[in-house]
N, C-alpha and C positions, 0 to 999 in steps of 0.2 A: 504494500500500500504506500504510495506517495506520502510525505511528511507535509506537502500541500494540501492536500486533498483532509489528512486527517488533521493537521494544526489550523487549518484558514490557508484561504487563496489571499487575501485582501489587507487580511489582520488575524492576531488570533484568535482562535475557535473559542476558546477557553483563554479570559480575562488572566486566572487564577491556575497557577503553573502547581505538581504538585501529587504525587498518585498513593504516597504511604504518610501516614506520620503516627507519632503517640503522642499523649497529652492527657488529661485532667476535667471529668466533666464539671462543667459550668453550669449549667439548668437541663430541663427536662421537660417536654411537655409533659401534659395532664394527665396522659395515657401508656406513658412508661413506667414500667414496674421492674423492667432489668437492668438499670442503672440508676443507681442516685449519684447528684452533686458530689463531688469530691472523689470519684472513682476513678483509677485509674488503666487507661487502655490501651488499645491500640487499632486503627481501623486503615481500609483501604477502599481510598474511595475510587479507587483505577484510573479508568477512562474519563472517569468525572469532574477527576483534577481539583482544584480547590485546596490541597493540602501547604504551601505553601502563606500561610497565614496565620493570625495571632487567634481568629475564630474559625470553625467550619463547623454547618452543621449537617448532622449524621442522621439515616435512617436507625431509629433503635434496631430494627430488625435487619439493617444491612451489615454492611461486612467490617463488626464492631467485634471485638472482644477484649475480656479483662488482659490487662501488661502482664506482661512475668514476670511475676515477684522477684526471679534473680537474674533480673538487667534492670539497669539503669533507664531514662527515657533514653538517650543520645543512642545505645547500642539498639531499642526497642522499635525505634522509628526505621530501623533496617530490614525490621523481620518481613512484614506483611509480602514483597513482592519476590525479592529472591526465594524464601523458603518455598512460598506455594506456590510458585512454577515449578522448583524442584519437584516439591512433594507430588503436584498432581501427576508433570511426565513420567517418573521413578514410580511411582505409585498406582495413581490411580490406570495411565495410559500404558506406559509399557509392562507394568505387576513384574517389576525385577523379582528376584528370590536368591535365597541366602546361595552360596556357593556360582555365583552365577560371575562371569568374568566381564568387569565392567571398564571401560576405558571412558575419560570425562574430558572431550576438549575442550579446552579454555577456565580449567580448573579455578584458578585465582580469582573471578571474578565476581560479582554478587551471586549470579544464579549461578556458579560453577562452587564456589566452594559450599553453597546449600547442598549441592549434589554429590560431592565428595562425602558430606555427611550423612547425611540420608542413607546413598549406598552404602558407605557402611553402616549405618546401625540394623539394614535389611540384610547385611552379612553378604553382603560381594565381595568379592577379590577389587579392588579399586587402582586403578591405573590411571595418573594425573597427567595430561601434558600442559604444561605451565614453563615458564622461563626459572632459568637456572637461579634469581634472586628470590623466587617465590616456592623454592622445591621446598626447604624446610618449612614454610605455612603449610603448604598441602600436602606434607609428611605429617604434622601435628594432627591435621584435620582427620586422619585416616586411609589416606592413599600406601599401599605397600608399595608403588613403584613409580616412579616422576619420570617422563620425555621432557627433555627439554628441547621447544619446537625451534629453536635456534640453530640446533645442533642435527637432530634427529627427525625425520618422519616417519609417524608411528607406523602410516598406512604402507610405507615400505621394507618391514621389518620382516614381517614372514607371522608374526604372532596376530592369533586367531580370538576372536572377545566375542562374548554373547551378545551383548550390547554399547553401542559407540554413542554416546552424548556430544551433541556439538549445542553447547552454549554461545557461541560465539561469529555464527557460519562462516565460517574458513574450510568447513571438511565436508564439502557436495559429496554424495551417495557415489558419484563419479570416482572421488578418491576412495569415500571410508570401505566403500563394497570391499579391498582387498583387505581389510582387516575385518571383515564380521566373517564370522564362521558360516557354513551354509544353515537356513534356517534363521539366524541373527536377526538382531532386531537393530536399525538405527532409528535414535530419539532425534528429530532436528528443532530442535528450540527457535534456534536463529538460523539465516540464512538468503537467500536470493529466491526472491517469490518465484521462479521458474526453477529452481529447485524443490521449492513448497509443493507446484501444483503437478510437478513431473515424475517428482521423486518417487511416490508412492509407486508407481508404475513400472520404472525402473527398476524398481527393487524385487516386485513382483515378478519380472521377468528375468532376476538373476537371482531365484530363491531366498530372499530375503523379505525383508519387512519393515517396510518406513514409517514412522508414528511423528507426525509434526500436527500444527493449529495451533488453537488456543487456548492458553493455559485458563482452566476454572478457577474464577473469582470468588470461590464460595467461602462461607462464613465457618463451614464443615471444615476445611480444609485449616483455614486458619487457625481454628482453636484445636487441630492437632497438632498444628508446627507449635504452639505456646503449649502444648504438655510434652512433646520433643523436648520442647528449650526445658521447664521446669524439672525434666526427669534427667537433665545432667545429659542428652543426647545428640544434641544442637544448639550452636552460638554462631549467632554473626559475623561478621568479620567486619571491623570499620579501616578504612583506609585515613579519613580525617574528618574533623568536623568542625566546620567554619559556621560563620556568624550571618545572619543572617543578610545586611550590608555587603556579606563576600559573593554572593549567590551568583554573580556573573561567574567568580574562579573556581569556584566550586561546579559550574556546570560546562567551563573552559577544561576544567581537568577530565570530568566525566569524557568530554566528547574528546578529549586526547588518548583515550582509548588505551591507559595503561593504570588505569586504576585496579586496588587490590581489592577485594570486598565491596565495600558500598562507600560513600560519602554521605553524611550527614549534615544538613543546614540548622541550628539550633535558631528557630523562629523568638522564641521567645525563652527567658527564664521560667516562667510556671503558662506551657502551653493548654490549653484547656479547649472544649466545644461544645457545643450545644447538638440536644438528639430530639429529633422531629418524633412523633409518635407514627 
């Protein structure tokens, strides 16, 4: 999809820049009963944007749920969108399983190192390709084995993986196909829409299995990745977190396409919202 098409031709779509945050409820309509004032959460409002502010307010019934008691806001504000891409492609799309040989390109990333974890806590063999200054993050994360893509390519190695994760799309079904085993599955997160809508096809006609779209938004999803985090099996990873005044360098670094984890904008000292009934 065009970034015209979805931000505005003219101007932007969305005033209010913004897809994850945590914060601090503020009021309540009359009709909410799973949140009172002073609770603390974490919601995603996605496509809808708006998070980028000192207010937003939330559907009670949308994609709101309580913070995890062991993070802070700054690392909390990271969970909502890296984790639940992970979780739903790992999870709900491709149903990895313990023993199962998983290779994760573009490891270091927001959604790459969620899937470093995940896989393993689903008990995969986890295989990282990430740059030589980020092997020992995504050794800590759980990967038993690091490519570094500078040096090495994985896809012409000769080793054979159940499933190839490309966080990142650098690794078209073109390339990864020499590294799935026959039967294998590749997960495409990201990638070149003629990849997107070809891949499946491809893959099909060299015995494999492409799983890409769009990652579920759901509230389901979310408040599994927040009893992940609470059960000691998943943490974030923040790369820095600037002030809100910095938000042009903080979104200069993001699009400089070497960040580790996530970036975090801290909007305010006690962020807080309002939930719609």
């Amino acid at each position: 999809m065009s970034g015209d098409w979805f931000f505005g031709i003219r101007g932007l779509r969305k005033q209010v820049l913004g897809t994850e945050f945590s914060g601090v409820v503020e009021a309540v309509g009359q009709d909410v009963t799973r949140y009172a004032p002073g609770d603390a959460v974490i919601g995603y409002p996605g496509a809808g944007f708006g998070a980028h502010a000192e207010y937003i307010a939330m559907p009670a019934d949308g994609k709101l749920v309580r913070k995890p008691f062991t993070l802070g806001f700054d690392e909390a504000a990271a969970v909502p969108f890296g984790a639940t891409t992970a979780y739903d492609f790992l999870v709900n799309k491709a149903a990895i399983t313990s023993g199962e040989r998983v290779l994760i390109n573009g490891a270091s990333g927001a959604v790459g190192t969620a899937s470093v974890q995940i896989a393993k806590f689903l008990g995969a063999e986890v295989t990282a390709v990430a740059s030589a200054k980020n092997a020992g993050l995504v050794r800590k994360l759980g990967a038993e084995h690091v490519i570094d893509y500078n040096e090495r390519d994985f896809a012409a190695e000769g080793q054979l993986y159940d499933v190839v994760v490309d966080t990142v799309g650098t690794a078209p079904f073109v390339r990864t196909r020499h590294a799935l085993r026959p039967g294998g599955r590749m997960v495409m997160i990201s990638g070149k829409t003629s990849d997107m809508i070809l891949g499946p096809l491809k893959a099909r006609l060299a015995g494999r299995r492409m799983i890409n779209g769009v990652a579920s938004e759901s509230r389901e999803n979310l408040e599994t990745v927040v009893k992940l985090i609470n059960d000691g099996f998943y943490r974030p990873v923040i790369d820095r977190t600037d002030g809100f005044d910095e938000m042009r360098l903080a979104h200069a670094h993001v699009d400089a396409g070497h960040k580790t984890g996530s970036v975090v904008v801290r909007v305010a000292d006690a962020p807080a919202l309002k939930l719609v009934g």
